[in-house]
C-alpha distance (Angstrom), angle and dihedral (degrees) to the residues before:
residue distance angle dihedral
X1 . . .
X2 3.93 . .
X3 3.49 106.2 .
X4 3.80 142.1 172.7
X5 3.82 149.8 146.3
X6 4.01 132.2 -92.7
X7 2.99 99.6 -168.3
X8 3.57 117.1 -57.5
X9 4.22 89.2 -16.8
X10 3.67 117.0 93.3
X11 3.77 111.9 -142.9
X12 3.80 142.2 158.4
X13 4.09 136.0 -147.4
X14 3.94 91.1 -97.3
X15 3.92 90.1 51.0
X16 3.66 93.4 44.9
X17 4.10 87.4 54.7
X18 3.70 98.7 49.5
X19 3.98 83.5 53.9
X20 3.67 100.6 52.5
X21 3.73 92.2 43.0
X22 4.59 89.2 49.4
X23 3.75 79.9 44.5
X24 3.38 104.9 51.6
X25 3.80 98.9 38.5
X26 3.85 86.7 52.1
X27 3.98 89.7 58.1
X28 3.84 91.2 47.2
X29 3.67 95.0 46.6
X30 3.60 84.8 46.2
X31 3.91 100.7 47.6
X32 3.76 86.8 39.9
X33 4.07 89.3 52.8
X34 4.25 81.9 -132.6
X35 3.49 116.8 168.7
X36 4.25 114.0 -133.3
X37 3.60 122.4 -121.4
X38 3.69 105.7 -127.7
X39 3.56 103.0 157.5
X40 4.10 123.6 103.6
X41 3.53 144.5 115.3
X42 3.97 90.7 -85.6
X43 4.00 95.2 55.7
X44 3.94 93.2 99.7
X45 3.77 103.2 31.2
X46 4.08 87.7 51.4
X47 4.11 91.8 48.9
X48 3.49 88.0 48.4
X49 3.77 95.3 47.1
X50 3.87 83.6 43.8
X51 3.38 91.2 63.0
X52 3.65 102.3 41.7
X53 3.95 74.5 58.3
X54 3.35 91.6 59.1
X55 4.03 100.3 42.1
X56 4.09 79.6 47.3
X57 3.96 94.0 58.6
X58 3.48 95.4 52.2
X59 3.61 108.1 44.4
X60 3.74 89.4 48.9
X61 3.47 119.6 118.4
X62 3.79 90.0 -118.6
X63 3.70 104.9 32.3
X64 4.08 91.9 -171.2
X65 3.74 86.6 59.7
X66 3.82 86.1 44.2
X67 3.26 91.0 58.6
X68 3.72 100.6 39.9
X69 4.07 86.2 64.0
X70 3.43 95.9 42.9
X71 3.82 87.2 62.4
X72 3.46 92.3 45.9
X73 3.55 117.0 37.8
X74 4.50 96.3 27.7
X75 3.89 108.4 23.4
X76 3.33 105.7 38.8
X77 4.17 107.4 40.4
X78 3.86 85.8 39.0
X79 4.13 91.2 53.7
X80 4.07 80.0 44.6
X81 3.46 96.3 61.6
X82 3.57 93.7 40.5
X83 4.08 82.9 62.2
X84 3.61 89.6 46.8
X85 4.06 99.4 50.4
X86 3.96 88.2 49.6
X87 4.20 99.8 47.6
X88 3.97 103.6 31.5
X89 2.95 95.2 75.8
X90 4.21 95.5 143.8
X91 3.63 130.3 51.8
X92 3.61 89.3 -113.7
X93 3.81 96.0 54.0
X94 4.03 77.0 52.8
X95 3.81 92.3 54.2
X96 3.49 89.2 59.9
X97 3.63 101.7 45.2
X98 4.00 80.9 56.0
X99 3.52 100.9 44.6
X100 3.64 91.0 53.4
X101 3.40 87.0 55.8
X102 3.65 97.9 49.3
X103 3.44 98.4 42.4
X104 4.25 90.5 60.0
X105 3.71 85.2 50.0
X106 3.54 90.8 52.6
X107 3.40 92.3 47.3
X108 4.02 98.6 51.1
X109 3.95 84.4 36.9
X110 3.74 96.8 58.9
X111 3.47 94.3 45.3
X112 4.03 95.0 51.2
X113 3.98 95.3 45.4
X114 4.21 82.5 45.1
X115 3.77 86.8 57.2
X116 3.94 99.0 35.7
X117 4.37 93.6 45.5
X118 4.33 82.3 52.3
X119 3.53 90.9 56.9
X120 3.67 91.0 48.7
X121 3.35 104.3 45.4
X122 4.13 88.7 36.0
X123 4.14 83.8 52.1
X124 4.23 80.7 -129.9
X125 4.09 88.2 123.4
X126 3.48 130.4 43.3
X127 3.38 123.2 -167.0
X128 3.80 96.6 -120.6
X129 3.42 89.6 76.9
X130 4.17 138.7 59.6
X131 4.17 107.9 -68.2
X132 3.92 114.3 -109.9
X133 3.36 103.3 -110.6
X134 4.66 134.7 -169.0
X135 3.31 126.6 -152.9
X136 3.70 95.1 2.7
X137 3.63 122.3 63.0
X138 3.35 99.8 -140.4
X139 4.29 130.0 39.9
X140 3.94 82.5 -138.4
X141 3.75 89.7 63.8
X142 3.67 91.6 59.2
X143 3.54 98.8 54.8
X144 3.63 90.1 38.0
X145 3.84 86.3 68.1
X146 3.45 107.1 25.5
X147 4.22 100.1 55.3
X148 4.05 95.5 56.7
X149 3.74 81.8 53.9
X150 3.69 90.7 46.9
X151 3.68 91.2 61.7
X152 3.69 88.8 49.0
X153 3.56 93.0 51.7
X154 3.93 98.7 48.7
X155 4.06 94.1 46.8
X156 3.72 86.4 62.2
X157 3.66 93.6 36.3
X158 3.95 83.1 59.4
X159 3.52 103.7 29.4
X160 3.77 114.6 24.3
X161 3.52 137.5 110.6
X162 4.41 104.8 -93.9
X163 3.83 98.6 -91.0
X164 3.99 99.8 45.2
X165 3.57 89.6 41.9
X166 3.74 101.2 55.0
X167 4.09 84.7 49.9
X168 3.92 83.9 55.1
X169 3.55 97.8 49.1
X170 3.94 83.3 46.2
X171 3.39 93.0 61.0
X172 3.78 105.4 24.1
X173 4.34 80.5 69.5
X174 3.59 88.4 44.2
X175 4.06 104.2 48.5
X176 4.25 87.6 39.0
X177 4.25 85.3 59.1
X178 3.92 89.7 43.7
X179 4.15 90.6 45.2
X180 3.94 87.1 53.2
X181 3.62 94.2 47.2
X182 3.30 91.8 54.9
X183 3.51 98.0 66.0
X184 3.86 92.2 -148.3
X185 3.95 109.2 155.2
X186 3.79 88.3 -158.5
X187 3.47 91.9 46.8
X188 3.72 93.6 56.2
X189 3.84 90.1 46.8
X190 3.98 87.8 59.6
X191 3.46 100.7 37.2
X192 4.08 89.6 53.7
X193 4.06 84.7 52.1
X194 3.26 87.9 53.1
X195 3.61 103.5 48.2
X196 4.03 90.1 43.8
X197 3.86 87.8 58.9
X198 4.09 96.0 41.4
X199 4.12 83.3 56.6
X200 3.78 92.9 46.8
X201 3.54 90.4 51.6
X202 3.62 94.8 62.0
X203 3.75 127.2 76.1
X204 3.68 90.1 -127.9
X205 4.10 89.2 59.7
X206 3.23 101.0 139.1
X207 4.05 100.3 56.8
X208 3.75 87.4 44.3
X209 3.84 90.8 56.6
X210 3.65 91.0 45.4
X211 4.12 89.7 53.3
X212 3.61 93.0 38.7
X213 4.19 93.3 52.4
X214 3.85 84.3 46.1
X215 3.87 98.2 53.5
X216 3.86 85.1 47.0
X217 3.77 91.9 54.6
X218 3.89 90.6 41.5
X219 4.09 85.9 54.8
X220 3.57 89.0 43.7
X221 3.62 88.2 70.3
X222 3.74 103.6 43.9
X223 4.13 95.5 99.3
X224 3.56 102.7 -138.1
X225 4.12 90.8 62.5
X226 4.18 96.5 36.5
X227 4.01 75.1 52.4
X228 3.54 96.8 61.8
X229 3.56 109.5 36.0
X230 3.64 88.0 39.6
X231 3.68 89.0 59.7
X232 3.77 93.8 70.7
X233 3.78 81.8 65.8
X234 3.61 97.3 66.5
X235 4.04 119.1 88.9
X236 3.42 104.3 -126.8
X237 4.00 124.2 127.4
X238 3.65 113.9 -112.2
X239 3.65 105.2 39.7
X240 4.36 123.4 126.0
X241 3.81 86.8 -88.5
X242 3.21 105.1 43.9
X243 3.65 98.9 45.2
X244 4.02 90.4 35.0
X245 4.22 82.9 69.0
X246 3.98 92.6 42.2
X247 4.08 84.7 53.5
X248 3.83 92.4 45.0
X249 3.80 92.9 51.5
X250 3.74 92.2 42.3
X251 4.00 83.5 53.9
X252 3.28 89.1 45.4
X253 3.69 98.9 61.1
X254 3.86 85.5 50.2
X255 3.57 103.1 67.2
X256 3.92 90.6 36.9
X257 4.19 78.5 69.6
X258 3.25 93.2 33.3
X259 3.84 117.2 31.5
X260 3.69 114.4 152.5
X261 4.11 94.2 36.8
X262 3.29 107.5 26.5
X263 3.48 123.7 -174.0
X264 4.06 101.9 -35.6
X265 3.13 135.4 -129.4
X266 4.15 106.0 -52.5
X267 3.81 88.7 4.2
X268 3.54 110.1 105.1
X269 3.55 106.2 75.2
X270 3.95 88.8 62.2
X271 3.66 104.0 36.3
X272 3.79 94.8 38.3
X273 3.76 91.9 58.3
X274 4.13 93.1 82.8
X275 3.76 89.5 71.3
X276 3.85 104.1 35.4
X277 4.01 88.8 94.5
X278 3.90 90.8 147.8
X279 3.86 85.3 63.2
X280 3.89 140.5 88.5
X281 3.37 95.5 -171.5
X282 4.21 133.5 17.2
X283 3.80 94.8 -167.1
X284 3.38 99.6 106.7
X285 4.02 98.5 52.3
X286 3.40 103.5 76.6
X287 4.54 80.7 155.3
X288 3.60 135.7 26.2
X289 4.09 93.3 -110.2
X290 4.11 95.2 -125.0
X291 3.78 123.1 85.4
X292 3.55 95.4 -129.0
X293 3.82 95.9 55.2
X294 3.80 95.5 32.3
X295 4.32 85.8 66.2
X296 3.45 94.7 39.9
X297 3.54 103.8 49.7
X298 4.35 93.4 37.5
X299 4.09 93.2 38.4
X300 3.99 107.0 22.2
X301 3.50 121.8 -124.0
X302 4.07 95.1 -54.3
X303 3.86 89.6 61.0
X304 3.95 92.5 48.5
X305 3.86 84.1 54.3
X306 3.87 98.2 44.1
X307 3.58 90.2 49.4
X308 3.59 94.7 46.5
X309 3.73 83.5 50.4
X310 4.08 95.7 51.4
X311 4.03 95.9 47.1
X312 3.57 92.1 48.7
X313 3.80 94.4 50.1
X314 3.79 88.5 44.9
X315 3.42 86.8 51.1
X316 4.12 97.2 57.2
X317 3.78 87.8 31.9
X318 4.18 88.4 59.0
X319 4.01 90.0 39.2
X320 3.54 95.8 50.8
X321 4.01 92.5 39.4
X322 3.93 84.4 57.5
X323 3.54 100.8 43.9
X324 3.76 102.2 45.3
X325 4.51 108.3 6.7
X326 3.33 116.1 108.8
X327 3.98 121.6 -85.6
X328 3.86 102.8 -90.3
X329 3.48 92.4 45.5
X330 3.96 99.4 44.0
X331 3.68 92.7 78.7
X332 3.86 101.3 60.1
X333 4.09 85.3 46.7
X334 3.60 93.0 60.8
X335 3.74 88.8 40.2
X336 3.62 92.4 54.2
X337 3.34 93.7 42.6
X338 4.20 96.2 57.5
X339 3.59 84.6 41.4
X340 3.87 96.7 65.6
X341 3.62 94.3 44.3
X342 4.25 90.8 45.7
X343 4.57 72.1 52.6
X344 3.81 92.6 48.8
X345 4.41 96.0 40.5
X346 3.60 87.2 40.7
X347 4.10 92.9 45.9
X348 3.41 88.3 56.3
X349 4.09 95.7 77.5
X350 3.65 93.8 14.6
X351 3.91 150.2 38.9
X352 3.88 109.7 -93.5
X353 3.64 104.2 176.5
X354 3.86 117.9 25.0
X355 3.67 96.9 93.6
X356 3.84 140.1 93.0
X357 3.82 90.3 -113.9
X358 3.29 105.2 31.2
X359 3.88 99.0 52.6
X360 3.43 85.3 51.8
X361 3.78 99.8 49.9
X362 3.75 89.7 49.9
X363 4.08 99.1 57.6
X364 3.89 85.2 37.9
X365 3.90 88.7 56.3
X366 3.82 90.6 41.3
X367 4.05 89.9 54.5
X368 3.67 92.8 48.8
X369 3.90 88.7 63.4
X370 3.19 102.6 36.4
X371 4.16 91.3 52.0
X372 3.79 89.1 46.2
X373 3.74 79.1 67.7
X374 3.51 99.7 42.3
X375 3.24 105.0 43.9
X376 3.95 100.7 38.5
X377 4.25 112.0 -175.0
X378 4.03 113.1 -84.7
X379 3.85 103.8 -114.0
X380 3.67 93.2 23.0
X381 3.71 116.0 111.2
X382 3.61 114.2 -157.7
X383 3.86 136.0 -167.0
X384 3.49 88.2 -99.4
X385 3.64 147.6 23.3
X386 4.02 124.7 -94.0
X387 3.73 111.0 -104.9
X388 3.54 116.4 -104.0
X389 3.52 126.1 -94.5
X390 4.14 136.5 143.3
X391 3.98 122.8 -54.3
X392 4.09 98.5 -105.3
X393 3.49 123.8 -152.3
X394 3.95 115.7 -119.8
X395 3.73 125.7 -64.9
X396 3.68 113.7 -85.9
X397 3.84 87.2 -154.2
């Protein structure tokens, strides 16, 4: 959200981190004469979604713009997580990563729910209408970042060595308060997926489920949140659902003219407005609000199949890192794993990707799992053997 100019490149704080971190691993690999770990089960789904990128950026209608998103939301988290998979190389050095995480969420989160609960109790908002939000633009956007965190938070809250999982129970309490605050419908959707499969997960599965339906049922009641999901009910034009489907179609008819690029990058605002003819205004949707659409329409057809590609391998990566990696690690693999289904339940209604943050979040949670499995604990045996990969030289950090 902090933004400026240097020179004639935009930029913002978050960008400005990623680059100092690529930057100065690069020198220490380099001084170090390291060699880089590039090999994984993502390598050809991310060049391929790299390249849609790329084909994105310059068939959009504004190729500066184009560009300016392909910096942000494909170069720079990938080159990120490429940092990440080569130095965490410990669960702790993966506590950190996550705790950083967390503790920005908690950060934004607090300060939404502080601004939402002073409209309520100040009768200034009512939950008819679109949540006050700080920070973020958009209540969505909080609950779009907070519940994949959530999931990490409650796997080590249930599974985690003492220390990490008294930080996850910290937090799990912490991001479930912000996710209700923020009065996002898809966000409660996710965040009860995510719950369900954190109880399942545990031996004692059945007494979690039986708490879990109960606090539902207990928030059920509370009449600010039966309110707002109950509005959805109601049949009136204009609400999510209803103009949710008019966006779809609208999106729809977009990639039937334009199949294999869609949109690009930064294009579908203006070449989606044709179709919206249910609409007095297209300002406000800048995405189609559903995962599948949002990738098509931004990265053509070859980014909708690249991503596809890179969930599901994050999704066998995280099952098989919680079924058979070694005990420190097992945690984060489950907590990855809940997290990209809360991404995929929560894409569904929404846009889970396109942002700064979340882009970011997403190839940092990918990296977590995927160095759980490549860098398995010394001393720990585990059910099965690391992947391959290249004999690296020591850590520099």
């Amino acid at each position: 959200m902090v933004r400026w100019h240097l020179g004639f490149y935009p930029s913002t704080v978050l960008e400005d981190a990623i680059v100092v971190a690529v930057v100065i691993y690069a020198w220490e690999t380099y001084r170090g004469k390291l060699s880089v770990d590039w090999r994984s089960p993502f390598l050809w789904p991310t060049l391929l979604f790299v390249v849609a990128g790329a084909i994105a950026a310059v068939t959009a209608p504004s190729i500066t713009a184009g560009l300016g998103l392909y910096r942000a939301y494909l170069l720079e988290p990938i080159a990120f997580a490429l940092v990440l998979v080569n130095v965490l190389r410990t669960p702790h050095r993966a506590m950190l990563v996550a705790g950083g995480l967390m503790a920005g969420a908690a950060v934004a989160g607090v300060a939404n729910s502080y601004v939402v609960l002073m409209g309520l109790i100040r009768h200034t908002y009512q939950v008819t209408q679109t949540p006050p939000v700080v920070i973020y633009l958009t209540a969505n956007a909080v609950a779009l970042y907070v519940v994949p965190l959530v999931a990490v938070a409650g796997s080590l809250a249930l599974h985690a060595r003492q220390r990490e999982r008294l930080f996850g129970g910290a937090f799990l309490v912490v991001g479930i308060v912000i996710t209700v605050l923020s009065f996002s419908r898809g966000g409660y959707l996710a965040l009860a997926v995510v719950v369900a499969g954190l109880a399942i997960s545990h031996r004692r599965r059945f007494a979690l489920l039986g708490l879990a339906a109960l606090a539902v049922a207990l928030l059920a009641l509370v009449p600010p949140i039966r309110t707002r999901v109950l509005i959805e009910t109601e049949n009136v034009y204009g609400n999510t659902v209803q103009s949710r489907i008019d966006l779809w179609n609208a999106a729809i008819k977009l990639i039937e003219h334009r199949p294999l690029t869609g949109a690009g990058l930064s294009g579908f605002q203006q070449r989606v407005a044709p179709y919206l003819t249910n609409f007095h205004s297209t300002a406000q949707f800048i995405d189609p609000h559903n995962i599948v659409l949002n990738f098509w329409v931004e990265t053509g057809l070859l980014g909708l199949i690249a991503m596809a590609w890179i969930i599901g391998a994050g999704i066998v990566i995280s099952w098989r890192g919680w079924r058979h990696g070694t005990p420190g690690w097992r945690p984060f693999h489950l907590g990855v794993l809940l997290a990209l289904v809360a991404v995929i339940v929560h894409g569904m209604v929404d846009v889970p990707y396109f942002k700064n943050d979340l882009s970011l979040e997403f190839w940092t949670l990918i990296a977590l799992s995927w160095a759980g499995l490549r860098w398995p604990e010394p001393g720990q045996a585990s059910e099965r053997p690391a992947p391959p990969a290249a004999t690296l030289a020591r850590s520099p950090s």
